[in-house]
C-alpha positions in Angstrom: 17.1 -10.4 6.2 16.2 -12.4 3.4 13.5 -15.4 3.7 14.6 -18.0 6.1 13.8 -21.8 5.2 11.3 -22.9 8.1 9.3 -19.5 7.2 9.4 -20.7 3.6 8.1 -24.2 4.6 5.4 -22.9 6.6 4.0 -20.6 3.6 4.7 -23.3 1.2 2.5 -25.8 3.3 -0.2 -23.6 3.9 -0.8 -23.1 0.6 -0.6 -26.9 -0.1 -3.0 -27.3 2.3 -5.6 -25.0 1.3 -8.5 -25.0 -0.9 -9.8 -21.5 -1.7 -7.1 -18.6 -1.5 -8.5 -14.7 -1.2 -5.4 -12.8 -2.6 -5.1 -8.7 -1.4 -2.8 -6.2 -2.2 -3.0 -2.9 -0.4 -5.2 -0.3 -1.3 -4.2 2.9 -3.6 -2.7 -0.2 -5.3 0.7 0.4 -7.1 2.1 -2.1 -10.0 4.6 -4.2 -7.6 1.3 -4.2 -5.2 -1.0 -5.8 -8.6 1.3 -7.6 -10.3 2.4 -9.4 -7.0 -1.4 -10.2 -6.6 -2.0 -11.4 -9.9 1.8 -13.4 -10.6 -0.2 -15.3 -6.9 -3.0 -15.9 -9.1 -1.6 -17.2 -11.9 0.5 -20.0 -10.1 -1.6 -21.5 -7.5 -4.6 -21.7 -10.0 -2.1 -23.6 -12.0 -1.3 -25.4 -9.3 -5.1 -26.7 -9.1 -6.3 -24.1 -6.6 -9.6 -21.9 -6.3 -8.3 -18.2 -6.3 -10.2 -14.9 -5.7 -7.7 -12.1 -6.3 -9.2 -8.9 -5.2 -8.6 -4.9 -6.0 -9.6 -3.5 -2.8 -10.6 0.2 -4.8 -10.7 1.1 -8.6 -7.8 -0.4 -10.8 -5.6 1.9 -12.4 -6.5 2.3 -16.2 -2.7 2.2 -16.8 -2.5 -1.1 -15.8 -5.0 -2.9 -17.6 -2.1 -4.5 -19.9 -0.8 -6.7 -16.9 -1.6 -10.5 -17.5 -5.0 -11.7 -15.9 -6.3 -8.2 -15.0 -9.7 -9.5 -15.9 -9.4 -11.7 -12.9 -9.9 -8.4 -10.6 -12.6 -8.3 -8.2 -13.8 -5.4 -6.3 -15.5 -7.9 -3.4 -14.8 -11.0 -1.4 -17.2 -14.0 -1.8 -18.8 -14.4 1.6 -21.9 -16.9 3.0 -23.8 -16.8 5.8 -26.4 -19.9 6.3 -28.4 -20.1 9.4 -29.6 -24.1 9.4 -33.1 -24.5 10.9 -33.1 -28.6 11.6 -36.5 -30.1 11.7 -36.5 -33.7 13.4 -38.8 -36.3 11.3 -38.3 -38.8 13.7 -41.1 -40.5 15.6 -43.2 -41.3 12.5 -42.9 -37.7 11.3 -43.7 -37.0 7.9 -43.5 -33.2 6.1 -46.2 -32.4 3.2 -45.5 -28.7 2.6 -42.9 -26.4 3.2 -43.2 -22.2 2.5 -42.4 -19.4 3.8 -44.0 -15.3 4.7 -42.2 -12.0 5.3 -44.4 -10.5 6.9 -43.5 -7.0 9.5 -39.8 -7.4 8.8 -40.0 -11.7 10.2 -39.3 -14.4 8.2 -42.0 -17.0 8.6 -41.6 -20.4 7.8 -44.8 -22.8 7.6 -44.2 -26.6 7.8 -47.4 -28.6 7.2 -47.1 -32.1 8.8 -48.3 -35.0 6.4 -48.5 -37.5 9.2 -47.4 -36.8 13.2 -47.0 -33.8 15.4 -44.5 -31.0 15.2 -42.9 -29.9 18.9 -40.8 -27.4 19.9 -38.1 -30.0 20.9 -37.9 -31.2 17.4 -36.7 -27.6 15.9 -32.7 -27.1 16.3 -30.4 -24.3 14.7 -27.4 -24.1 13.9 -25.0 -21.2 12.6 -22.6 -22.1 10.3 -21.6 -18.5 9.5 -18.5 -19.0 7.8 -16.1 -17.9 5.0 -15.7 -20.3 1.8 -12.1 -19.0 2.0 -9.5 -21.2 4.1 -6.3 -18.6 3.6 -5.8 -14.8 2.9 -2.8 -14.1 1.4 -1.7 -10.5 1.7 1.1 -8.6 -0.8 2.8 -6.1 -0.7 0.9 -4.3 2.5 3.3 -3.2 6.1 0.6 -2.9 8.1 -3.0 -4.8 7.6 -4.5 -1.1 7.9 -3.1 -0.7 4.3 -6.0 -2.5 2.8 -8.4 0.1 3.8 -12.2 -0.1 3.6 -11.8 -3.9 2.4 -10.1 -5.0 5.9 -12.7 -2.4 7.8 -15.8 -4.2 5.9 -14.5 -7.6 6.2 -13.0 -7.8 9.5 -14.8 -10.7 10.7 -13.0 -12.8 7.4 -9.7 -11.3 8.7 -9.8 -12.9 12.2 -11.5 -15.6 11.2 -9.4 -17.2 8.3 -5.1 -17.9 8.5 -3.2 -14.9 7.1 0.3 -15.2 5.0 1.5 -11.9 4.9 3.9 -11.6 1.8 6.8 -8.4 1.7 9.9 -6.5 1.8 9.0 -3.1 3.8 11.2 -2.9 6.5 8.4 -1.5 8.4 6.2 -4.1 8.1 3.9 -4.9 11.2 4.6 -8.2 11.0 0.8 -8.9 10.9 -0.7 -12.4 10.0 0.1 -16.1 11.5 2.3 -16.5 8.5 5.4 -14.4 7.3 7.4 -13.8 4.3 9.0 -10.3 4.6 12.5 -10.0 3.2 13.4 -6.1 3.4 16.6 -6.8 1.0 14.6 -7.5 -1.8 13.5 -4.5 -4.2 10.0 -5.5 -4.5 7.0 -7.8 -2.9 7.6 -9.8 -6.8 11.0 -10.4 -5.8 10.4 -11.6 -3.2 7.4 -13.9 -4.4 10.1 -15.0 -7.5 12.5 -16.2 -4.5 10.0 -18.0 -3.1 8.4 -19.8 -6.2 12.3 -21.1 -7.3 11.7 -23.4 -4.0 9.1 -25.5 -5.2 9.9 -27.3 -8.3 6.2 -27.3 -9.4 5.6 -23.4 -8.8 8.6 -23.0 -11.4 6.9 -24.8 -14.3 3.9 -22.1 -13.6 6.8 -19.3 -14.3 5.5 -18.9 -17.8 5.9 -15.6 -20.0 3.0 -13.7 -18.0 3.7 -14.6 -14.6 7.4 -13.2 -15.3 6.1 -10.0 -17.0 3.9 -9.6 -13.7 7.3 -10.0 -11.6 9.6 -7.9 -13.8 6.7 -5.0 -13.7 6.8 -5.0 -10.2 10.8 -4.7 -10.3 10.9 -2.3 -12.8 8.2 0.0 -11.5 9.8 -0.2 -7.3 13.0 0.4 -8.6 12.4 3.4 -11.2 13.9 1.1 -13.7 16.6 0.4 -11.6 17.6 4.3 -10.7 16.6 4.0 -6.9 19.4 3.0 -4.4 17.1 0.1 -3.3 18.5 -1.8 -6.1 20.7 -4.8 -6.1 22.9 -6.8 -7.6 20.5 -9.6 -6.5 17.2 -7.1 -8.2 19.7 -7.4 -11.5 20.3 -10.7 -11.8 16.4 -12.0 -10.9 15.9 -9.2 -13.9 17.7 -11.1 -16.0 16.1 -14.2 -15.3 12.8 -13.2 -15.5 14.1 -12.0 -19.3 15.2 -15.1 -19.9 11.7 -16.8 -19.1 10.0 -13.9 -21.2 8.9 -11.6 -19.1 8.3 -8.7 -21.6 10.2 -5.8 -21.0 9.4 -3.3 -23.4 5.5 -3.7 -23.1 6.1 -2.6 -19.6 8.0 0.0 -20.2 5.6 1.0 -23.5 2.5 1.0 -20.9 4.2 2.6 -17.4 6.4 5.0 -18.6 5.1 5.7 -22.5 1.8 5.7 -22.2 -0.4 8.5 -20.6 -3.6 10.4 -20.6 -3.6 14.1 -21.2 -5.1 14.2 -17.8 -2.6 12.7 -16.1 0.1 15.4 -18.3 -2.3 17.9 -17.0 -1.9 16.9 -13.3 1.7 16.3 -13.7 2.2 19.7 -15.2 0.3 21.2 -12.3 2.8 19.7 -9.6 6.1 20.4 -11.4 4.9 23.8 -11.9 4.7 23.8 -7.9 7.6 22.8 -7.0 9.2 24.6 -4.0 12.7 24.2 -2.1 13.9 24.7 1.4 17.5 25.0 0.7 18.9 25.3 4.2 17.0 21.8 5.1 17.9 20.3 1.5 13.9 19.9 1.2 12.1 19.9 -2.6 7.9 18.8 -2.6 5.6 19.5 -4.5 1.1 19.6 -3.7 -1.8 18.2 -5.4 -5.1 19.2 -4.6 -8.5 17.6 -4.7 -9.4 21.6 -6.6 -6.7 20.4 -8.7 -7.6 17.3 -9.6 -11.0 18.7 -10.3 -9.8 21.1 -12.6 -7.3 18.7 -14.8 -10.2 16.1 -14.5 -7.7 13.7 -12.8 -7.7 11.4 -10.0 -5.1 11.1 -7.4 -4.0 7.3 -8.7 -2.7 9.7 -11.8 -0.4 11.6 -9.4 1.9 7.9 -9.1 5.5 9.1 -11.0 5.5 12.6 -10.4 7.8 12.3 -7.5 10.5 10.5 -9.9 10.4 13.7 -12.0 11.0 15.7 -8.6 14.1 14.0 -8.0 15.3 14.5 -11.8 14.2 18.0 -11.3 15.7 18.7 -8.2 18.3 15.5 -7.7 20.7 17.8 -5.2 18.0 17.4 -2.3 17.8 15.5 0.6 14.4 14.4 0.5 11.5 15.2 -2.0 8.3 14.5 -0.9 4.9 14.8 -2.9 1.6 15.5 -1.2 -1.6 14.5 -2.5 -5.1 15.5 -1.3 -7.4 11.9 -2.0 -10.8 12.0 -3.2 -11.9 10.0 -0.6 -11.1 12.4 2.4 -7.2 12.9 3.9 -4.3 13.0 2.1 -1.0 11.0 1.4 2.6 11.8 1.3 5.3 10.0 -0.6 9.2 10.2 0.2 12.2 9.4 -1.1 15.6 10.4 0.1 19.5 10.2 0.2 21.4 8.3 2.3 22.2 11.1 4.5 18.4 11.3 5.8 16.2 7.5 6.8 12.8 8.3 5.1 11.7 5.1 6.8 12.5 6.3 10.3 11.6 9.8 9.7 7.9 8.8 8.7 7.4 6.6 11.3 8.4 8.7 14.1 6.2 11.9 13.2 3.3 10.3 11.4 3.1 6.6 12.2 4.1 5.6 8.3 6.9 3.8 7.0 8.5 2.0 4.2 12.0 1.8 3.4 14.8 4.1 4.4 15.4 5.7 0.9 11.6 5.7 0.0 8.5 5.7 2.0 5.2 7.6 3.2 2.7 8.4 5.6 -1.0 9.1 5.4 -3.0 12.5 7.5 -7.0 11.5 7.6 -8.1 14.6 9.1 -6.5 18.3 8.5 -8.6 21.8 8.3 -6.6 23.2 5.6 -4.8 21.0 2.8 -2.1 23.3 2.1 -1.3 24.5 5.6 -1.2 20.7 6.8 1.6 20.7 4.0 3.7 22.9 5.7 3.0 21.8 8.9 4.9 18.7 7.9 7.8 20.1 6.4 8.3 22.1 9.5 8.2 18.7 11.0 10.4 17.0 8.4 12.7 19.8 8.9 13.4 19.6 12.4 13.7 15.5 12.0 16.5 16.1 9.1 18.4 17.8 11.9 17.7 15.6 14.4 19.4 12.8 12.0 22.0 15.0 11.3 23.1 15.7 14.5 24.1 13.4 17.6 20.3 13.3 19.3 19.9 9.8 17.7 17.7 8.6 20.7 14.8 6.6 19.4 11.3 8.0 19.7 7.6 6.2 20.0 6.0 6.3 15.8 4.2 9.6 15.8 5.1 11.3 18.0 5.8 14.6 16.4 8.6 16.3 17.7 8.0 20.3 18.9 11.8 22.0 18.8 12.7 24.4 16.1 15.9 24.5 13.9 17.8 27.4 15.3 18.3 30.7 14.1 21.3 32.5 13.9 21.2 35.3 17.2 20.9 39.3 16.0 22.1 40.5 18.7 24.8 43.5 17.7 28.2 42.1 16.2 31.4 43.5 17.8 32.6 46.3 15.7 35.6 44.7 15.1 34.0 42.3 13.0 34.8 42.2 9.4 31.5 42.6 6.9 32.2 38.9 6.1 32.7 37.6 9.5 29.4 38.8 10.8 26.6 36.1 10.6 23.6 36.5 8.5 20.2 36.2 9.3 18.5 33.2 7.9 14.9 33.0 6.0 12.9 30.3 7.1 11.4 29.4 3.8 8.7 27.3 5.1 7.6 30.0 7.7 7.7 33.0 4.9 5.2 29.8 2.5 3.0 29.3 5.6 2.1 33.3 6.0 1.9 33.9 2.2 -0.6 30.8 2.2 -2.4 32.1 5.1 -2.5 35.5 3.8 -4.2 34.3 0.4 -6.5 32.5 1.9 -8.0 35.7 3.6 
């Protein structure tokens, strides 16, 4: 549902109110995921605030035109004081002040000019705290999605106000604060709807910020191919055009522009394509060998699945599985309206998104390309689930064990005709998983 008033409110005060603002998008960042942190950036520094806008990995290269990239940081500021208090009360006067490390211990020497230093006059204090006073997170379902920065910051996200800022429709609902509208094409969308409420943010809307927004809606709707977009995505398009967002730069720098690395990868996975026919499946693999060989990374592997579905745009659901650098792998999906990608993902591997694109994440596998099958077999039993009446909801991830049926050989009658009498089926993915098993013997 789209943003209701009191939830605007509430963001728009807590930004008001605050003084330093730590802005995250989700790791394996994407362009709606940057550009939604960065348009955040641009307007609340306007609006006289202190801004750290953080990249929690490696910006992609293909991004670097975006408006204020240079503004990327890797880390979040962070201080921690311990205050030892000294009393100088009494007549108490200090001459010198120094300090030993000495055997791992910090000693610190305080030379009395005049009186006697006691025990009861020493005091300490903690004042471990952050110098942030809100986290704004874009663009992220689930606080998980920010990877090692949420894992090595923890302490920062319990200890500071969260505004969680989105339009998944799987989104956790994480954070004291909320801005999730599922109807809108993109996390920029959404952040456009929200700065036209405060008359102030809209005089920040300059020609950047709406290249930043229009980049995001371009990029999260494949240029407006996807089924996720609206009339609504249209007609914020056009407005964003009409403030001069720069249309053709994006275009020049997402679409036009690529290494011969990332042809090399690209090449790799659309000469891999394979297609379960029966189940209306197409995907396609990337491996950490192969981005070793083509000297690529696995950010490189983002728009590959758009040239699946051009390839292949019959299926059901494409999917694209790509082995990280990092350990694991992820899967992205996109699919017709005859099967919820959003509800498929969630049930067998705990991911989610929308229901005509989303994906799911495996951290631990033995073999990358039998994992692969393994969930198609999965993904093929869920199609038919949707498909048929069995609509009962299930717990997310738990991974369901039947097996699409097979046609019984048992002996036809002999009055049969030839065409009358059923056909054995091939399960493609069972005759991939013993040709991969037998090469890697």
């Amino acid at each position: 549902m789209p943003l209701s008033p009191s939830e605007t409110q509430a963001a728009t005060k807590a930004i008001e109110q605050a003084n330093h603002l730590l802005i995250v998008p989700h790791a394996n960042v994407d362009p709606d995921g940057l550009s939604s942190a960065l348009a955040c950036y641009s307007v609340f520094r306007a609006m006289g605030k202190e801004c750290t806008v953080i990249c929690p990995d490696t910006p992609p290269e293909s991004l670097k035109f975006l408006p204020g990239f240079e503004n990327l940081e890797m880390n979040a500021q962070s201080e921690q004081e311990f205050v030892i208090t000294l009393e100088c009360d009494g007549g108490l006067e200090i001459d010198k002040l120094r300090y030993t490390v000495e055997d791992n211990k910090v000693n610190i020497i305080v030379v009395p000019k005049k009186g006697v230093i006691r025990k009861e006059h020493v005091h300490f204090g903690d004042t471990a705290s952050s110098t942030y006073d809100l986290l704004l997170v874009v663009d992220s379902a689930e606080i998980s999605l920010l990877g090692s920065f949420y894992i090595d910051n923890i302490d920062l996200f319990q200890s500071v106000p969260i505004l969680n800022v989105d339009h998944h429709v799987s989104n956790t609902r994480f954070g004291q604060l909320q801005l999730i509208d599922p109807t809108a094409a993109s996390a920029t969308e959404v952040l456009y709807a929200w700065f036209q409420t405060h008359p102030k943010w809209k005089e920040c809307l300059t020609p950047d910020v709406a290249t930043l927004l229009l980049t995001g809606l371009i990029t999260d709707t494949r240029s407006f191919q996807n089924p996720n977009t609206t009339p609504k995505s249209l007609e914020v398009a056009a407005q964003l055009l009409d403030l001069g967002a720069r249309q053709q730069e994006i275009i020049q720098h997402v679409y036009k522009t690529k290494p011969l690395s990332t042809l090399k990868i690209w090449g790799r996975a659309l000469n891999r394509i394979q297609v379960d026919e029966e189940s209306r499946i197409v995907w396609s693999s990337v491996s950490k060998e192969d981005l070793l060989e083509m000297g690529s990374s696995s950010k490189e592997t983002t728009g590959i699945l758009d040239e699946l579905i051009s390839t292949v745009p019959e299926a059901d659901v494409h999917i694209l599985f790509t082995e990280l650098e990092d350990g694991g792998m992820k899967a992205s999906v996109r699919s017709s309206p005859a099967v919820d990608a959003n509800v498929a993902t969630g049930r067998l591997f705990g991911g989610g998104g929308h229901a005509r694109a989303a994906g799911f994440k495996i951290k631990q596998y033995s073999n990358f390309q039998v994992q692969v099958m393994e969930c198609i077999r999965q993904l093929k039993d869920e199609i038919l689930r949707q498909k048929t009446a069995d609509n009962e909801p299930l717990p997310a991830g738990r991974v369901i064990e039947k097996n699409i049926p097979h046609v019984s050989e048992k002996k036809s009658d002999p009055a049969q005709t030839k065409e009358t009498q059923p056909k054995k089926r091939i399960d493609v993915v069972e005759e991939l998983s013993k040709k991969s098993a037998e090469e890697s013997q």
